[in-house]
C-alpha positions as a Python dict, from the first residue, in 0.01 Angstrom:
ca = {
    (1, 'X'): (0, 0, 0),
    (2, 'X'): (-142, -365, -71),
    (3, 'X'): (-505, -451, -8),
    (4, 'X'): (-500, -637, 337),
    (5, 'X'): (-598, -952, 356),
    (6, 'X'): (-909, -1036, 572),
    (7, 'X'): (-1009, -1333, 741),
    (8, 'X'): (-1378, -1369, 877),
    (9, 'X'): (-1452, -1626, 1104),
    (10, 'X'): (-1754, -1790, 1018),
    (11, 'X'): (-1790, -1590, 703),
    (12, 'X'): (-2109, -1848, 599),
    (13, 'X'): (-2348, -1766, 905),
    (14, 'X'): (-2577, -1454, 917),
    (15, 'X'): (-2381, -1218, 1118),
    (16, 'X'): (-2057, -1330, 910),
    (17, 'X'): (-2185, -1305, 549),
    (18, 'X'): (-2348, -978, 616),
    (19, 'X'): (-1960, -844, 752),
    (20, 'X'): (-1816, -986, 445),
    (21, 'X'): (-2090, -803, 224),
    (22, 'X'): (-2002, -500, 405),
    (23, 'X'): (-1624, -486, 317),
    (24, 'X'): (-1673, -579, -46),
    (25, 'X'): (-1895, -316, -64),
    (26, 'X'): (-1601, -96, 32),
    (27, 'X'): (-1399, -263, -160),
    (28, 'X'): (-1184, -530, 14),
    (29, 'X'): (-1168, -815, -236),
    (30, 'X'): (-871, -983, -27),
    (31, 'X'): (-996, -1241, 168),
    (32, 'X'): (-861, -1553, 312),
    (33, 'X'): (-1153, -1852, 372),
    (34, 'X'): (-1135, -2213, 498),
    (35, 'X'): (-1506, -2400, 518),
    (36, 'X'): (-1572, -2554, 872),
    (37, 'X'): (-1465, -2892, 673),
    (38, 'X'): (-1115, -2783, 579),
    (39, 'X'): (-1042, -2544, 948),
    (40, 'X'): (-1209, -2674, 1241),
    (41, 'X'): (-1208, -2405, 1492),
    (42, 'X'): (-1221, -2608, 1803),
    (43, 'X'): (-856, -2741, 1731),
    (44, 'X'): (-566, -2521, 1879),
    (45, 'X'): (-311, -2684, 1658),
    (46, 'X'): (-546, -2684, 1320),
    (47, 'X'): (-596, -2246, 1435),
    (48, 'X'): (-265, -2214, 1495),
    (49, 'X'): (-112, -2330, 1154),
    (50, 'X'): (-378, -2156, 937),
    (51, 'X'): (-251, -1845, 1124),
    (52, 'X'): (88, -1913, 1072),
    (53, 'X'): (65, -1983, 686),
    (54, 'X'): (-186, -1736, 612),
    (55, 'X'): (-115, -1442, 904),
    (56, 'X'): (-417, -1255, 834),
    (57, 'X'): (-364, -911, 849),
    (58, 'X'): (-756, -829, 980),
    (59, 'X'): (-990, -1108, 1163),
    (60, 'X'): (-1348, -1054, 1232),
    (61, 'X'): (-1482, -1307, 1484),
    (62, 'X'): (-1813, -1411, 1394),
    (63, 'X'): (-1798, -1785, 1420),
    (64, 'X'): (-1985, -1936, 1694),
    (65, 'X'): (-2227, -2197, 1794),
    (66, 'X'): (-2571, -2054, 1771),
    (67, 'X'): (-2921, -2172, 1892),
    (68, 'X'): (-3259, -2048, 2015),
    (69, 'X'): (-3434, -2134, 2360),
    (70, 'X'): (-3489, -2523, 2225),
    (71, 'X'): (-3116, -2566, 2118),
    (72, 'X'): (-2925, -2428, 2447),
    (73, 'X'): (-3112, -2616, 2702),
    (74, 'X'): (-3072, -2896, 2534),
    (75, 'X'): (-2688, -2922, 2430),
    (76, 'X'): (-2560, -2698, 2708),
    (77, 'X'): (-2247, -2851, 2717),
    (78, 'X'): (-2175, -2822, 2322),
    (79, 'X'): (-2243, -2427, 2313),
    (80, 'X'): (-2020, -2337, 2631),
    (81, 'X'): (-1764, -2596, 2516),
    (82, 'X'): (-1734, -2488, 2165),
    (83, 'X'): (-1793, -2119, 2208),
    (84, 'X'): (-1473, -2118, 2491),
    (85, 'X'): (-1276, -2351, 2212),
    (86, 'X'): (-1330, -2097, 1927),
    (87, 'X'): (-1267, -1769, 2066),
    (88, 'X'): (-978, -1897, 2287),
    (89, 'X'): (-821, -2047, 1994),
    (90, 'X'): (-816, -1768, 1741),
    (91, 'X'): (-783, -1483, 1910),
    (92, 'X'): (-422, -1655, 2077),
    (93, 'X'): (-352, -1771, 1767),
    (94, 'X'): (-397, -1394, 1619),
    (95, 'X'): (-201, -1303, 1892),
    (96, 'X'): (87, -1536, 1830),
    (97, 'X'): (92, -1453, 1483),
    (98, 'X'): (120, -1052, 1523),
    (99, 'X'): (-217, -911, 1483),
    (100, 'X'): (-245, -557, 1632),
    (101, 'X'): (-613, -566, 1570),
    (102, 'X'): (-932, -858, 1582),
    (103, 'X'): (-1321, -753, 1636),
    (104, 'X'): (-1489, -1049, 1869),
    (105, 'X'): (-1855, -1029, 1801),
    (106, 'X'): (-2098, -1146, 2100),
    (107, 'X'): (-2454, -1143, 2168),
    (108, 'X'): (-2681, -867, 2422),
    (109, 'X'): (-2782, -1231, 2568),
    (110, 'X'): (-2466, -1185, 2798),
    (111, 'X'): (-2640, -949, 2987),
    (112, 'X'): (-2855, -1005, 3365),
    (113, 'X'): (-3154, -1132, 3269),
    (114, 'X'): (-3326, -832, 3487),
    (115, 'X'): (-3058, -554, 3384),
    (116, 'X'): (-3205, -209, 3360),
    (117, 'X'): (-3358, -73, 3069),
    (118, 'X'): (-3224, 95, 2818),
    (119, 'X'): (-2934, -157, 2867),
    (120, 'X'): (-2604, 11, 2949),
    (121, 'X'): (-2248, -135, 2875),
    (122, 'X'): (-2175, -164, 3208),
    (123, 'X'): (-2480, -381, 3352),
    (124, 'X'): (-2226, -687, 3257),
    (125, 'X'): (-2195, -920, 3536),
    (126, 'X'): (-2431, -694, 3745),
    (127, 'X'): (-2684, -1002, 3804),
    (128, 'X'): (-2795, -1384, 3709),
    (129, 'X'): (-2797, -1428, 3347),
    (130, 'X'): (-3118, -1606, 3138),
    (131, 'X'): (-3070, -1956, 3276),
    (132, 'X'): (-3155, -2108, 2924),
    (133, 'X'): (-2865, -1944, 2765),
    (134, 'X'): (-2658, -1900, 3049),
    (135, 'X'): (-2340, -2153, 2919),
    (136, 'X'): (-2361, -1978, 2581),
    (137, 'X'): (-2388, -1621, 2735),
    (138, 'X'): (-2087, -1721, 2981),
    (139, 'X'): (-1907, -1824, 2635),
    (140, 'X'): (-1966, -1541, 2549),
    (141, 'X'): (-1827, -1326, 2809),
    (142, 'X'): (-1505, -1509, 2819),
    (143, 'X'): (-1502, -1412, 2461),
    (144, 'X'): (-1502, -1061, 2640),
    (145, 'X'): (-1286, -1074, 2895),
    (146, 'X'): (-1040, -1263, 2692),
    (147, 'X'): (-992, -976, 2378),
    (148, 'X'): (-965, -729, 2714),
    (149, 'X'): (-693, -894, 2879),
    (150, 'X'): (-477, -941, 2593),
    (151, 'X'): (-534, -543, 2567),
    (152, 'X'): (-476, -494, 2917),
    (153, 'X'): (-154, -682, 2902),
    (154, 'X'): (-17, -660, 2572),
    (155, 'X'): (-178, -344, 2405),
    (156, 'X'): (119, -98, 2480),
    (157, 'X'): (431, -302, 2412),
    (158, 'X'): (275, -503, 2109),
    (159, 'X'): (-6, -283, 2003),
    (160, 'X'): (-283, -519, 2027),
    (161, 'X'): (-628, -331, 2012),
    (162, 'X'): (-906, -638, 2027),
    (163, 'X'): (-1264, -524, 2005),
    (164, 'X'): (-1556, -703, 2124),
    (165, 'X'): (-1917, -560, 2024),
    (166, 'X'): (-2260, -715, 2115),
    (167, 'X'): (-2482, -681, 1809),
    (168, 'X'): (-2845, -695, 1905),
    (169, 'X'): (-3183, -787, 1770),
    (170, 'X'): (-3042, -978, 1434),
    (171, 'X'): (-3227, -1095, 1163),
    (172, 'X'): (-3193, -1079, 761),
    (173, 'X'): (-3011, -1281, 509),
    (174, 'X'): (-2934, -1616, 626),
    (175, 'X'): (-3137, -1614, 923),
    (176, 'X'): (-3249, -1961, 1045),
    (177, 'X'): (-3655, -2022, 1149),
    (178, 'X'): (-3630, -2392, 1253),
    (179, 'X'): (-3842, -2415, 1526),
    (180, 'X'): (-3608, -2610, 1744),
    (181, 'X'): (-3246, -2459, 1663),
    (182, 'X'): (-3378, -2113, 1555),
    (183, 'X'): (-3179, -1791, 1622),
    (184, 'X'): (-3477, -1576, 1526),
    (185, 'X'): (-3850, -1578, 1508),
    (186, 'X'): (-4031, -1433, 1196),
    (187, 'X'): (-4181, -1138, 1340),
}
């Protein structure tokens, strides 16, 4: 059986490094890349020919536009916009191009800003979100709700099995401290 060949989607940012770490440490060595310069994920028709001359056989989901509190109020238009654009295009272009199987990676910021604590899986779209994320968190959920209907629609006759999982509380290798565009906070 051949190695498959892996393609993680923003395979330079924190949360995408650390996945690519994670399967050469297992052992995967077979992975396709294309730098923001050379793929740009916003464009459906640049997606969908990387899928069709590459047809990844694995895709990890981890590109996204990221900011702290500074960054979202302020370009509120560029996170929802470009969050939708990403997600939409490559999970239909995974789609299109076979793939039985994709992990979407969001962010516990999708959740009601006053959801019960501990947070449960099933507080989503229980109440208003945190108004200075809200486009990215909606984004976000799309993201969601998106890898779920393809599921709901095409998991039994084609397979498809899309995962979405909301890491939480992020920080390491990578990690950006600016204090208007950070992610994290030095703690």
């Amino acid at each position: 059986m051949t190695e498959p060949k892996i393609y993680v989607a923003g395979r330079k940012g924190m949360v995408g490094s650390a996945i690519v770490r994670a399967l050469q440490a297992q052992g995967q060595t077979r992975f396709v890349t294309r730098s923001h310069a050379e793929l740009d994920l916003t464009n459906q028709a640049e997606v969908r020919e990387f899928f069709a001359q590459e047809k990844p056989d694995q895709v990890y989901l981890a590109a996204a536009k990221v900011g702290g509190i500074h960054a979202n109020n302020t370009y509120p238009a560029d996170f929802i916009y470009q969050n939708l654009m990403v997600q939409a295009n490559v999970i239909d272009a995974a789609f299109q191009n076979g793939m039985q199987k994709l992990l979407f990676l969001g962010s516990s910021c999708i959740y009601p800003r006053m959801a019960e604590q501990p947070l449960r899986e099933d507080a989503l779209l229980t109440g208003p979100l945190v108004p200075t994320n809200e486009p990215y968190a909606i984004a976000k959920i799309a993201g969601i709700k998106l890898c779920e209907s393809y599921n709901r629609q095409y998991g039994q006759s084609y397979g498809v099995e899309y995962r979405s999982v909301m890491p939480t509380n992020l920080y390491g290798p990578g990690d950006n401290y600016h204090p208007e565009i950070a992610t994290s906070f030095p703690r």
